[in-house]
N, C-alpha and C positions, 0 to 999 in steps of 0.2 A: 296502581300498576304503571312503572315507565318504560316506557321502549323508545328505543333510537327513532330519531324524528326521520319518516321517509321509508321506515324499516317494514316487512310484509308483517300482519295479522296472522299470529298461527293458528293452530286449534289448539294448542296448552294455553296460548293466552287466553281462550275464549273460557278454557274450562274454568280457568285459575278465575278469571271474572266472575262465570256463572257461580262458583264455587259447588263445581260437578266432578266428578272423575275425570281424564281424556277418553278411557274408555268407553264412556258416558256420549261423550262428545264425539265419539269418531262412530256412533250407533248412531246417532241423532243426523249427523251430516251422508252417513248412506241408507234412508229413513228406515231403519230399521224398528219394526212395531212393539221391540220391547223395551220401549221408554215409557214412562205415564205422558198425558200430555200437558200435566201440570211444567215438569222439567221441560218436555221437550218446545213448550212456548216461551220458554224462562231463558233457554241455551239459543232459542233463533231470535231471540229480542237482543240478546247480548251479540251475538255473530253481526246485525244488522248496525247497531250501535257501534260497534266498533269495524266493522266495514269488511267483517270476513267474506275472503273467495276460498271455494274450497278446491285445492290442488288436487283437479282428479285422478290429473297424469300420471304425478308424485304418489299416487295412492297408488292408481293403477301398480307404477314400477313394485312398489313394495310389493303388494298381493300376489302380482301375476295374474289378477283380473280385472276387466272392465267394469264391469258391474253393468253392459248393455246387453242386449238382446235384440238378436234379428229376426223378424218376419214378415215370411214373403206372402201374399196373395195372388190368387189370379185377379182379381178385379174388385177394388175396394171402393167403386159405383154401386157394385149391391149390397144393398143394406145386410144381407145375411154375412157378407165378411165385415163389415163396421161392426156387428154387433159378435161377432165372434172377437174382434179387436177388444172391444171393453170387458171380456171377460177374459183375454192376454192380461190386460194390464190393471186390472181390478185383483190377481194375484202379484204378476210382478212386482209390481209399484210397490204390492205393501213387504217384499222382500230388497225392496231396495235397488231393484233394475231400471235401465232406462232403455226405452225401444225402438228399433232402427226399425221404418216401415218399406218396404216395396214392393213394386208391383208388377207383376210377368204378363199380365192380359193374357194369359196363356198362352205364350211364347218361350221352347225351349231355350230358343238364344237367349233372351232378357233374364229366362231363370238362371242361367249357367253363368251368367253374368252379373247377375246378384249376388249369386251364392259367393264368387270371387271379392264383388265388393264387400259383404258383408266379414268374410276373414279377411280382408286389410284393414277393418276399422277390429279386429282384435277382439271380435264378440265372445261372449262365454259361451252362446248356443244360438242354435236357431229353431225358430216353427216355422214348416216349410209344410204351404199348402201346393202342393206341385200339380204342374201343368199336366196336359194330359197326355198319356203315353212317355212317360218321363221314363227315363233309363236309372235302372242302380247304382249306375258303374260313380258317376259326380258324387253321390251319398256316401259311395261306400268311400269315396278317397276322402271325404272331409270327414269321416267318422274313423280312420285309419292315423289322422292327426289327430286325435280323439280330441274333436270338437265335438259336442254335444249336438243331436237334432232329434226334433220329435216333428213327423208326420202328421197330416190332420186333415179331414175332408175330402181326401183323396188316397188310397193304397200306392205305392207304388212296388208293381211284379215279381216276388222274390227278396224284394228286400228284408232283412232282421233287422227291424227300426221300432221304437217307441212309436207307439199309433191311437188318435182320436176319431171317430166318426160314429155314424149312424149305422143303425141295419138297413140300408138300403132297400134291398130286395123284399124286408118284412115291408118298411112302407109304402113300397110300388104295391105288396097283394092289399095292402088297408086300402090303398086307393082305390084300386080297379076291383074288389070286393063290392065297397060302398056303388060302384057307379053300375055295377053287374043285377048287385041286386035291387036296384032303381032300375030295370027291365034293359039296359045297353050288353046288347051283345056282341055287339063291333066298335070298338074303340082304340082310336089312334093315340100312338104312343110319340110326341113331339116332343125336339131337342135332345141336345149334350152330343158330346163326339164319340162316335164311338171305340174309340181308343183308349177314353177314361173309364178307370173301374168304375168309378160313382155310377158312370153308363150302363156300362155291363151287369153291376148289381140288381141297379133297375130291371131292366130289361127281362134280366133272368125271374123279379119279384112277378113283372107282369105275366110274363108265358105261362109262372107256374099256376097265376089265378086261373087262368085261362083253361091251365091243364083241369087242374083241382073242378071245374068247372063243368068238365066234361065238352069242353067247344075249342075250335080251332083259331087260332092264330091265323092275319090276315099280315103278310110281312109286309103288304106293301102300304101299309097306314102304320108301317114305322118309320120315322120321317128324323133322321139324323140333323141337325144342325148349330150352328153356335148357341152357348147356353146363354141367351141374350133377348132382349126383348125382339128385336129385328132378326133373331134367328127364329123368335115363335111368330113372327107375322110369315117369313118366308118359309115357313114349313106348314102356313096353314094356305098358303097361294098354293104349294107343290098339291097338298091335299084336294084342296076343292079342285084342281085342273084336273083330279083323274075322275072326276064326275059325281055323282051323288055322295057324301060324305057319310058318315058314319054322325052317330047323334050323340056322342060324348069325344072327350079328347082327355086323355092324361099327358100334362106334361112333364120335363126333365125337373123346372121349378117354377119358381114363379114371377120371374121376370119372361120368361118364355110364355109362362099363362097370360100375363098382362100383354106381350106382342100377338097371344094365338087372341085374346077379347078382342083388342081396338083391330085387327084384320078381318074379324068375324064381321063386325059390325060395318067397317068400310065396304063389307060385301053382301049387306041388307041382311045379314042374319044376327038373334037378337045371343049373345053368350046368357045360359044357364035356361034360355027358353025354349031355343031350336036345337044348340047344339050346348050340350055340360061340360063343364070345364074343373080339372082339380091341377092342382100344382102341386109344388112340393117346396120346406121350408120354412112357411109362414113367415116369414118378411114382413116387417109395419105396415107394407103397402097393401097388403093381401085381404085384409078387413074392410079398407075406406073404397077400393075398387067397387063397380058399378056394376053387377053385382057384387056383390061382396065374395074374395074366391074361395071354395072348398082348396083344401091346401093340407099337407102332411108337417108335420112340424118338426125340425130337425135340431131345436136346441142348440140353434148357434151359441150361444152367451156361453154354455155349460159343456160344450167343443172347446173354448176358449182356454175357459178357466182351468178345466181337466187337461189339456195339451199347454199351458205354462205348468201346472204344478208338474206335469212329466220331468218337462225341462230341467224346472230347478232339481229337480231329487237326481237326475242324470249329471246338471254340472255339481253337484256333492259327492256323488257317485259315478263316474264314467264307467264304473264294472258291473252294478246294480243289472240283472237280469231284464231283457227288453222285455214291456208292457205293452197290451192292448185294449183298450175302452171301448169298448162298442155299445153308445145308448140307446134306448129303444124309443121306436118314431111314436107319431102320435097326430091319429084324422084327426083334426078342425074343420066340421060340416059347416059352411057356411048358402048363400042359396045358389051358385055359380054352376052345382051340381044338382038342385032338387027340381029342379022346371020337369 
């Protein structure tokens, strides 16, 4: 094969090389999974060898897509949104996206300002885990230029959106269930704002054990604060100041359980012996903790992967009728709650 000395590498040349279709080659170059991977080692030897760049832009213009995807988290310090990422992009990837990550700390301004940057880079769609108390009105105007978005982790108030999360409120009564009938009758409800549904969910799982229970609710060992590890140290200071504590604690998750432990302990009490502790989530960290934490398990990985596959079937279909997933939670007794 000759080509003008200096001239760009195209993808017919590559195909004519490999002796593949371009068809062939234009699946291979946006990794689409239905090549064998006999061909598709054969077409990226040959691409390498002869020094292809693949013109995404040029491809974009033709399509009228990107082939990226944006998503936002509140805070991808906790492992339970990293681990919700790899189940993003363990479907993505193998449809051929690439994905733009950022992060709101749970800031409506940063989120409103993602969302902006995220359509200037021309995304096909987004997974938008919104901050808390997030308004409709941003959603509905980017869904009105019908850009694709799917919800996840968070509800947002009226909105008709594609949506992934947890039964929340079932894994608050699993929680306060397990720690009720380990003899705690008064039990503090620490962290998350309460502005956010995830909150609200909660809160409402907890009361109704309470109800079902036949015992009263004590509001003021419900202790609102950032869903952060330093929101559970500071929500277990507010607690122990109003005096004798209560001998379990449920928290919002479990970076908050890991802040309500190491505050427990800075204040000579021992977590899962004097006072029990569950969280929610199950996070890597949750098992190597000291005690190890009783925790609700919320299937990040399978949040992920079910809120990409939304996605793509929405940017194939923007009229496809809105979805909602809701998985069901799951105790992980660990000994943080058997003392």
């Amino acid at each position: 094969m000759k080509r003008k000395k200096g001239s760009r590498v195209t993808l017919k040349d590559v195909a004519e090389h490999a002796g593949v279709s371009l068809a062939t080659a234009s699946l291979i170059v946006r990794n689409s999974p239905n090549v064998s991977d006999k061909t598709r080692k054969k077409v990226l030897a040959v691409m390498d060898e002869l020094g292809y760049v693949y013109d995404r832009l040029a491809a974009n213009l033709r399509s009228k897509r990107s082939f990226t995807v944006g998503v936002i988290f509140t805070d991808i310090g906790n492992t339970f949104f990293a681990n919700l990422l790899k189940g993003v992009n363990a479907v993505l990837e193998a449809e051929g996206y690439t994905v733009l990550l950022g992060t709101t700390f749970d800031s409506d301004e940063k989120q409103v300002k993602l969302l902006s940057t995220m359509l200037e880079h021309r995304v096909d769609g987004i997974i938008l885990c919104p901050v808390s108390g997030s308004s409709k009105e941003p959603i509905e105007r980017i869904r009105k230029q019908e850009i694709p978005i799917v919800t996840a982790v968070r509800e947002i108030d009226h909105l008709d959106c594609d949506y992934v999360g947890i039964h929340y409120s079932n894994g608050a009564k699993l929680a306060v269930n397990h720690l009720l009938e380990n003899g705690h009758n008064q039990i503090a409800f620490i962290g998350g704002r309460m502005e956010s549904t995830a909150w609200q969910q909660r809160v409402n799982g907890y009361r109704e054990a309470f109800r079902q229970a036949g015992l009263e609710v004590n509001p003021s060992i419900i202790i609102s604060t950032a869903p952060t590890r330093e929101g559970g140290s500071n929500g277990v200071r507010t607690l122990l100041s109003q005096g004798t504590p209560p001998k379990a604690v449920f928290c919002f998750n479990d970076l908050v359980a890991l802040g309500v432990m190491e505050s427990l302990r800075q204040s000579g009490l021992i977590p899962g012996k004097d006072i029990a502790v569950v969280g929610f989530d199950n996070i890597p960290e949750a098992e190597m903790t000291n005690p190890p934490l009783t925790t609700v398990s919320s299937f990040a990985h399978q949040i992920g992967s079910n809120a990409a596959t939304l996605l793509h079937k929405r940017i194939l279909n923007v009229e496809r009728p809105t979805e909602r997933i809701i998985l069901d939670p799951e105790l992980i007794v660990r000994d943080s709650s058997l003392g």
